[in-house]
N, C-alpha and C positions, 0 to 999 in steps of 0.2 A: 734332206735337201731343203733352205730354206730360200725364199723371194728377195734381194735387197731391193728393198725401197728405193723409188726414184726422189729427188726434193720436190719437198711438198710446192703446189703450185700457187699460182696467185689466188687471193680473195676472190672467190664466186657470189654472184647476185641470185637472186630467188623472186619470183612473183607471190609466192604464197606471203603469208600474213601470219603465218603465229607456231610456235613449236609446238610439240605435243611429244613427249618420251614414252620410250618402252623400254622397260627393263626386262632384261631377260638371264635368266640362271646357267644356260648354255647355247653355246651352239646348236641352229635348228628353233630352240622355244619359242621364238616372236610369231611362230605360227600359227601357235599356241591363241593368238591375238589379232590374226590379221583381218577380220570384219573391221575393225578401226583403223587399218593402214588402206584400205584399198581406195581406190579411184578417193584420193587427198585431194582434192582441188584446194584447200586453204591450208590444212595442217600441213608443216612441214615434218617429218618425221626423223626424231633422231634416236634407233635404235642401238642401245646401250646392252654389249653384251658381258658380262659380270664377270665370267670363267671360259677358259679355251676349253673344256669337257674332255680333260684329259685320263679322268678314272674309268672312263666309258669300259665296260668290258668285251668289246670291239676293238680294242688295242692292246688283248691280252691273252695267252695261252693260245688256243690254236690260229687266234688271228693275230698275235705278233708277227705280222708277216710284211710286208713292204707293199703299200698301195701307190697307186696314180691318180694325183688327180688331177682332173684336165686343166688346162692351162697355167697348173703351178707348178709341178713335178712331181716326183716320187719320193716319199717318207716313209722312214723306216718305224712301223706302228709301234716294238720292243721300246723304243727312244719318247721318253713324255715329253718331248720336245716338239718331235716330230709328228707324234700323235697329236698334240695342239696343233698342230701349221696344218694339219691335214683337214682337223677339222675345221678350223678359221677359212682355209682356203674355202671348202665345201659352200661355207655359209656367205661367202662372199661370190663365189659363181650362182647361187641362189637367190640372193639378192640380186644378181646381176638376170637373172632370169623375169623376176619378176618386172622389173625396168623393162624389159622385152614386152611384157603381157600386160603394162600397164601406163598407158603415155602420161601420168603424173607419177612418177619417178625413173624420169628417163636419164637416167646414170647410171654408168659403171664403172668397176675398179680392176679392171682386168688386167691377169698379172705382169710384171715387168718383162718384155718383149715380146709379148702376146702381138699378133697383125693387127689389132683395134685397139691395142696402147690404152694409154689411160683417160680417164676424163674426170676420176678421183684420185687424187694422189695421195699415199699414205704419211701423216707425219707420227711420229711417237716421241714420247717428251717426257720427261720423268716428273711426278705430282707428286705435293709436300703430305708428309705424314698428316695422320688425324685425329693423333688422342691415343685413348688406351679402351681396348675391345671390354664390353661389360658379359662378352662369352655367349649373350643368347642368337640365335636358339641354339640349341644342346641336340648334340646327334642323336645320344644316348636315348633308347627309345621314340627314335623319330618318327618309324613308322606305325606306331599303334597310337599314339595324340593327336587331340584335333589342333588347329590353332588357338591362340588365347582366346580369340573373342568367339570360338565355338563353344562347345560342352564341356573344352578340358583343357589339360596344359599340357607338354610336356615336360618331364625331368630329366636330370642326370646333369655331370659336369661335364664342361667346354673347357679342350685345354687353350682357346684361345682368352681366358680370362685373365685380363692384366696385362696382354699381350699389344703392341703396339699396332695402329690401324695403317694401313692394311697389311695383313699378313697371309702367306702361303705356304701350310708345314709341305708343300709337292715341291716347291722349289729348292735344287739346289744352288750353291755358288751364293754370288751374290743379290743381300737379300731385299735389297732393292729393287727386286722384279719385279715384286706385287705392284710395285707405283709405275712401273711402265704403261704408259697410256699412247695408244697408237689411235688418230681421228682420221675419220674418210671423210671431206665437206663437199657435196655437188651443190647444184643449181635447186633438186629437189628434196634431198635428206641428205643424212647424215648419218655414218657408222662412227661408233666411239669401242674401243675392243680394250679390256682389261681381262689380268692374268691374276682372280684371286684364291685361286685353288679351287678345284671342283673336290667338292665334297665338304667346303671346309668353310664356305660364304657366312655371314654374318649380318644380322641386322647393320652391327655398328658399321660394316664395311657397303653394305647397299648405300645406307643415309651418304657416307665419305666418298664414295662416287659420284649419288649423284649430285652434291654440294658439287662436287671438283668441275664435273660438264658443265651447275647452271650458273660456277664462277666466270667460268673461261668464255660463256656465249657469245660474247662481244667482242672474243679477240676471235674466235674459233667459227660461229656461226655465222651466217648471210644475215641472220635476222634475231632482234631478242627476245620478241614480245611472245609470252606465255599462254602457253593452254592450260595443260593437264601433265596426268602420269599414269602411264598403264603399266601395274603388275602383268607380266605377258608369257608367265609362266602358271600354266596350269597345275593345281594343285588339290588335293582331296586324301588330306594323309590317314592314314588305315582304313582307306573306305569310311571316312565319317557320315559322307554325305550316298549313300546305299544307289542310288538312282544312277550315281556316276562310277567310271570306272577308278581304280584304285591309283593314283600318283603321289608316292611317298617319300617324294626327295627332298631331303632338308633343305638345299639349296633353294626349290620352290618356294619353303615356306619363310628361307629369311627375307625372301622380299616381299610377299603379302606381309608380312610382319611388319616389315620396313614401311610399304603403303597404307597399310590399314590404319596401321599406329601411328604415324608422322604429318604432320601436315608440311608437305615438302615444299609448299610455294608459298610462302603467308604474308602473300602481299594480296593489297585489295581486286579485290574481286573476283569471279569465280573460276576456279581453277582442279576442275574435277579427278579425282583419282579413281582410276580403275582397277579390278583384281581378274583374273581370269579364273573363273570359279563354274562350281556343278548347276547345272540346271536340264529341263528337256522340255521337248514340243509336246511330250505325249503326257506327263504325271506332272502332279504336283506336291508327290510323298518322298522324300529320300531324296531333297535338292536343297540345295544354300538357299533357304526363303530371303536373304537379304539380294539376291540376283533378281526375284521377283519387282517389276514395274513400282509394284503399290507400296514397294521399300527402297525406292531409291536406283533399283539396279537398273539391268537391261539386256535384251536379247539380240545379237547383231548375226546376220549372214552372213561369210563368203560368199559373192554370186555362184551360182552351180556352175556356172561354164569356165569362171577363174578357177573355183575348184579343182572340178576336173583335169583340168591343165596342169596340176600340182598332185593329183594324186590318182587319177585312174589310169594305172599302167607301169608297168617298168621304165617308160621313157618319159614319163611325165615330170614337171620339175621337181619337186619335193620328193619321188621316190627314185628319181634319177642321179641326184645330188647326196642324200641321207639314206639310201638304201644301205652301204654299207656298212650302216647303222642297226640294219637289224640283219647283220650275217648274210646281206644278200635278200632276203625277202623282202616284199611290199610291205610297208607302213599298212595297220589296219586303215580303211577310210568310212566316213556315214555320219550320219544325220548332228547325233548330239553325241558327248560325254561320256555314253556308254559302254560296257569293257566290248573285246580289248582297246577304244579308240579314244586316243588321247587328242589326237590332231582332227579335229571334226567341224564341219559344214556350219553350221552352229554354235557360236563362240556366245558362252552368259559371263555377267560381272557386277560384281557389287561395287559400291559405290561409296567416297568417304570422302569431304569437303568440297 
């Protein structure tokens, strides 16, 4: 079952004063980041989600099974179709959550005939190609390499080399999926949802996105003027960084790749790029020293009691919404980076122009 969009509504105003993006590799990862979304009194936030997280293996083998999710309907998980709409939906009643628990983004996209209607309307619009992919990074071996600018490289060959930008080997039919771009615009952020195939993300396809949002800000956004860019998926591929726990998903790493290496804004003045990376309150051995203060980085909270609200309990937002993400059980929760906890109290980041 999917949602048909209602027409997108009229141009929305905003109080705040300046964007600030978060790229994110799936649905759910902007959590991954949320020390720099919370209580935005100026940044306006437009969270930019890469892939619908349709290889999830929570939409495979014994959980091919048909979910509900509240106020979108029911999706049959066997169908990668449906498994996207399920997880889009998810991430969109979560963000609808946070609007709830946070009066600077008080918007929501609530689905088509839901009793509280809309107050983001979805539009989706097809975006021009962008070249030809130069294939990094490479699956092959994803998970035992650090990133480039750590200790090591990765190798092996990307069949998306030579391949036109953007591409999705999950898509069938027509293959003008990948360039479907669907935008949420409120008064306080912004959702931007792209379908680049999970598993299959690319530097060259991060960069061609986010060109495509910071072409369109002036016909799409309330406002133009620029902050930053937060990498806002956590990443630490084969345990490089020992202190944190292990996230080895290449998707993470095409978009630190994407941030690290890019200068995405190069216009005057300053315009910081973030990464969500390893660090902790208690050691200083077995952590990304570039997250360290006296290199540039930095250490942000979640408040404990927003936290909380997102993760201690089955009914809390984050394990109310994504629980069926881990089969049913609670998301680990705590302090820092630590295994098993990927989504933690303690968000660190390095830093790059």
């Amino acid at each position: 079952m999917s949602v048909t969009p209602a027409e997108p509504a009229a141009a929305v105003t905003t109080t705040k004063t300046q964007l600030q993006y978060f790229l994110s590799p799936h649905p759910d990862d902007v959590f991954m980041a949320w020390s720099l979304v919370q209580n935005s009194t100026a940044n306006y936030p437009v969270f930019i989600t890469l892939t619908k997280g349709e290889s999830t293996g929570y939409c495979k083998g014994t959980y091919a099974t048909p979910i509900t999710i509240a106020n979108w309907g029911t999706y049959d998980r066997a169908i990668a179709e449906d498994c996207k709409a399920a997880r889009m939906a998810s991430l969109n009643n979560w963000f609808d959550d946070q609007s709830d628990a946070d009066s600077n983004l008080n918007d929501y996209s609530r689905a088509a005939g839901h009793t509280s209607g809309y107050l983001m309307v979805p539009e989706t619009v097809e975006a021009p190609a962008g070249g030809i992919d130069t294939g990094a990074p490479t699956p092959s071996g994803m998970g035992g390499c650090a990133p480039t600018w750590g200790s090591g490289s990765c190798a092996g060959a990307n069949p998306n080399v030579g391949r036109p930008i953007p591409d999705n080997f999950s898509t069938t039919g027509d293959p003008s999926q990948a360039r479907q771009v669907t935008w949420w615009v409120g008064e306080t952020s912004a959702r931007v949802e792209f379908d680049l195939g999970d598993g299959n993300l690319t530097n060259a396809e991060v960069i061609w996105a986010f060109e495509y949002v910071r072409a369109n800000r002036a016909e799409k956004l309330p406002l133009t003027t620029e902050y930053g860019v937060v990498a806002a998926g956590f990443s630490n591929l084969g345990q490089h960084y020992t202190a944190c726990t292990d996230y080895s998903h290449h998707d993470h790493r095409a978009i630190h790749e994407a941030v690290h290496g890019t200068d995405l804004i190069p216009d005057e003045g300053k315009h910081p790029q973030w990464g969500a990376t390893c660090g902790s309150r208690t050691t200083t051995v077995g952590i990304d020293t570039e997250a360290l203060p006296a290199n540039g980085g930095r250490a942000d909270e979640i408040t404990p009691a927003f936290y909380n609200a997102n993760m201690a309990g089955s009914s809390a937002y984050f394990q109310k919404r994504f629980g069926w993400l881990r089969g049913g059980n609670l998301w680990p929760s705590g302090t820092d980076p630590t295994h098993p906890v990927i989504f933690a109290r303690w968000n660190y980041f390095w830093r790059r122009f």
